[in-house]
C-alpha positions in Angstrom: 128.0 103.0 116.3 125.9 102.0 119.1 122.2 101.9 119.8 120.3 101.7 123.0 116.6 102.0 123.2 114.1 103.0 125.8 111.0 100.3 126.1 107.9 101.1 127.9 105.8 98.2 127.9 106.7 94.7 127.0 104.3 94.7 123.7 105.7 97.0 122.2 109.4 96.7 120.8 112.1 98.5 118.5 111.0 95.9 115.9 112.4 96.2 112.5 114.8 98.7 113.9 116.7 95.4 115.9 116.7 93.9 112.4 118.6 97.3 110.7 121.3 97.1 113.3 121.6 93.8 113.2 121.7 94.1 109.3 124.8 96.7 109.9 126.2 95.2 112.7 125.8 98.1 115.1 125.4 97.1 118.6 122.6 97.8 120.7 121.0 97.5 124.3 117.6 98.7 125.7 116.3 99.7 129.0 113.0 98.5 130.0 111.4 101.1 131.7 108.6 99.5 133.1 110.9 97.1 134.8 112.6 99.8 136.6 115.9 99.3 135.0 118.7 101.4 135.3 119.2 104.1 132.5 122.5 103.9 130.8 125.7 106.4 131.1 125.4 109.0 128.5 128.6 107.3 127.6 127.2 104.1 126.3 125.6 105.3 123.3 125.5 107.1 119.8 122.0 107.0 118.8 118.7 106.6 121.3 115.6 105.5 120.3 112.4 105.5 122.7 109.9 103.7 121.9 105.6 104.3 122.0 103.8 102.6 125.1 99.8 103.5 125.7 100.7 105.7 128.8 101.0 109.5 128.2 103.6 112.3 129.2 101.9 113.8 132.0 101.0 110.0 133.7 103.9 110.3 136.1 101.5 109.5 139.0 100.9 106.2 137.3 104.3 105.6 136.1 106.7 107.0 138.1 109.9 106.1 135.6 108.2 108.7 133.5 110.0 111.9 135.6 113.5 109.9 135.6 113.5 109.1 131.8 112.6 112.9 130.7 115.4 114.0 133.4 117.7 111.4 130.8 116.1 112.7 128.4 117.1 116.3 128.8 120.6 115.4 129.8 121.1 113.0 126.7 119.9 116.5 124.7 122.2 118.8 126.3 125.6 116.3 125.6 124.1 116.0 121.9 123.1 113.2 121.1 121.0 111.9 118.2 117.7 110.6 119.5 114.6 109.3 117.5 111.6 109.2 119.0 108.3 107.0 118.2 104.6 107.4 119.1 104.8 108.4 122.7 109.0 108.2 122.3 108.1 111.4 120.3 106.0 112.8 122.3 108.1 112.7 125.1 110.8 114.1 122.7 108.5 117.4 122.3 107.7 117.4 125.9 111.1 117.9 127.4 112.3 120.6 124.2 109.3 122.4 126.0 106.4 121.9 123.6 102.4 120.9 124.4 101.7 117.5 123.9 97.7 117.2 124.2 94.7 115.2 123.2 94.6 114.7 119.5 91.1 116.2 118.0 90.5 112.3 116.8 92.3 109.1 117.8 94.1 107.6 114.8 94.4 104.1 115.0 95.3 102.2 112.0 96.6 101.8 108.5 96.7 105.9 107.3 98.7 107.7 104.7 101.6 110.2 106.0 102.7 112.9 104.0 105.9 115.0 103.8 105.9 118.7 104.3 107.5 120.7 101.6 109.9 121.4 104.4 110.5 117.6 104.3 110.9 117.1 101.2 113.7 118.8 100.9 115.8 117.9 104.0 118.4 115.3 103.9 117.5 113.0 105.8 113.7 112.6 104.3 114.2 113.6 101.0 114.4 110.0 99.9 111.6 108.7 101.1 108.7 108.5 98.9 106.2 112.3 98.9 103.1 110.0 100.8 103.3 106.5 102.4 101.2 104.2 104.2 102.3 103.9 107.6 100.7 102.8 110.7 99.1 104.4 114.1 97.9 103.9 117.2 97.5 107.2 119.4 95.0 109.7 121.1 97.4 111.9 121.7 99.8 115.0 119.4 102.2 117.0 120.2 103.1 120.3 118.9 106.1 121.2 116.8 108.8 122.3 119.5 110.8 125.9 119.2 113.6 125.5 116.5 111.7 122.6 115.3 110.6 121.9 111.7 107.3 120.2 111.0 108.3 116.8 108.5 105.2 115.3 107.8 101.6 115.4 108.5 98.1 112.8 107.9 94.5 114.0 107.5 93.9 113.1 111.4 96.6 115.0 112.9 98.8 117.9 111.6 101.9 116.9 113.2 103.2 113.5 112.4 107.2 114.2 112.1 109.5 116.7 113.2 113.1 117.7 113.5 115.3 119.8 115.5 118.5 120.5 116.3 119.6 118.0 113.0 119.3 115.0 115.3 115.6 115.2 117.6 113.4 113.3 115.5 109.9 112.5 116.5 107.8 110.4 114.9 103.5 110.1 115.8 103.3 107.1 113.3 105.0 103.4 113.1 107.4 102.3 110.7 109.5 99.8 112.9 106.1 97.3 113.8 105.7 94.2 111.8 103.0 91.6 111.9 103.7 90.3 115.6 103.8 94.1 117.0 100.4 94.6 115.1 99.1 91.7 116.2 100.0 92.3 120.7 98.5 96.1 120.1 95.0 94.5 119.1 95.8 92.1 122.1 96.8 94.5 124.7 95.3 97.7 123.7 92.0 96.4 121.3 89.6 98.0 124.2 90.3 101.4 122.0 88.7 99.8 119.0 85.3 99.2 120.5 85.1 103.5 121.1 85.1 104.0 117.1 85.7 106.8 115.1 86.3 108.1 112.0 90.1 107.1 112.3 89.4 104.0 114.5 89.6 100.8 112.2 88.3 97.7 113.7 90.4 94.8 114.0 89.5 93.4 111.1 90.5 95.5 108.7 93.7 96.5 111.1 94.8 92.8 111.0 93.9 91.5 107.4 96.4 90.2 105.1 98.0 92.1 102.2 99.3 95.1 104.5 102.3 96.6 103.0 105.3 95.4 105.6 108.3 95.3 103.9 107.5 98.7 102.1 107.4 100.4 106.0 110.6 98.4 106.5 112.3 99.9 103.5 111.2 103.4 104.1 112.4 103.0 107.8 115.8 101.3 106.7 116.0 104.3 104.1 115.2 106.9 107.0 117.6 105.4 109.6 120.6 104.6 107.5 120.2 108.4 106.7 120.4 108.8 110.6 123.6 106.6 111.4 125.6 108.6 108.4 124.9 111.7 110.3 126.0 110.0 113.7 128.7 108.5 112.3 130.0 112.7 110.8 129.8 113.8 114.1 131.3 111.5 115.5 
């Protein structure tokens, strides 16, 4: 089975999802978007995953890549494939199967607990991973659930956290892949967002002390993912 992944800025990576394929020696490639790089053939690929960056959908002006990768975007969804989409990867997701993506009431930035719809709960693919888990954020903006689509999971700062359509577009608003390092370059690059506040806004501190539950978020991604590549792997 192979991978590729979409990479908007350089801070922040497919993280603990190189370390799954790796682990189950799929193959995988990215496209850094922000370099310009060329897209890949359609051809190249079973599962896509696109990846969060602090930009939104509708900054085309400022990033210009942004109207070539939804064009990819839509193509890769009309030939089928099975895409996961992360932070603004899901966002983008929504955008192009035609739903709103907007300003978030709060920003949510930090460690928060997501919880499975009942919807969720009993879908294949989430239906092993535990009812409410600490997971982490960093986004102002939310999209809506797209037409078809199934709302998976939801936190007490914004409604729609997960969804699902088609069996194979999954969006997520949270972070399971990021580990310590990834963390550790969004306070770097992005920690001007901190100094706003907020009710969901922790400060660095608290975002970067030790004790925070990694390897849990790893084992509920690995859980969620290898859930992913068995349905791949049946269609294909």
């Amino acid at each position: 089975m192979k991978i590729h992944y979409l990479q908007h800025v350089p801070f922040e990576t497919p993280g603990e999802i190189l370390t799954w394929a790796k682990e189950r020696n799929y193959p995988v490639e990215g496209t850094m978007m922000f370099n310009n790089e060329n897209l890949p053939n359609l051809g190249e690929f079973d599962l896509l995953f696109v990846m969060g960056g602090p930009m939104g959908v509708h900054d085309e002006k400022q990033y210009p890549w942004l109207k070539e990768e939804k064009s990819f975007l839509k193509q890769a969804i009309e030939s089928g494939k099975t895409i996961v989409g992360i932070c603004l990867g899901a966002q983008l997701l929504a955008h192009v199967l035609g739903a709103s993506v907007r300003k978030n009431i709060v920003k949510e930035i930090g460690w928060f607990p997501v919880s499975l719809t009942p919807i969720g709960w009993e879908l294949p693919l989430f239906r092993n991973l535990p009812a409410t888990f600490d997971a982490f954020h960093w986004h102002g903006d939310t999209f809506e659930i797209p037409e078809n689509g199934l709302q998976i999971a939801s936190s007490e700062a914004c409604a729609n956290q997960a969804f699902i359509a088609e069996d194979r577009l999954i969006g997520l608003q949270f972070h399971l892949e990021i580990g310590r390092n990834g963390v550790e370059r969004l306070v770097r690059h992005c920690g001007n967002e901190l100094l706003e506040g907020g009710e969901y806004v922790q400060g660095p501190e608290v975002i970067l002390e030790e004790g925070r539950n990694y390897g849990s978020m790893k084992t509920i991604l690995f859980q969620l993912l290898d859930q992913v590549a068995s349905t791949v792997k049946a269609k294909n």
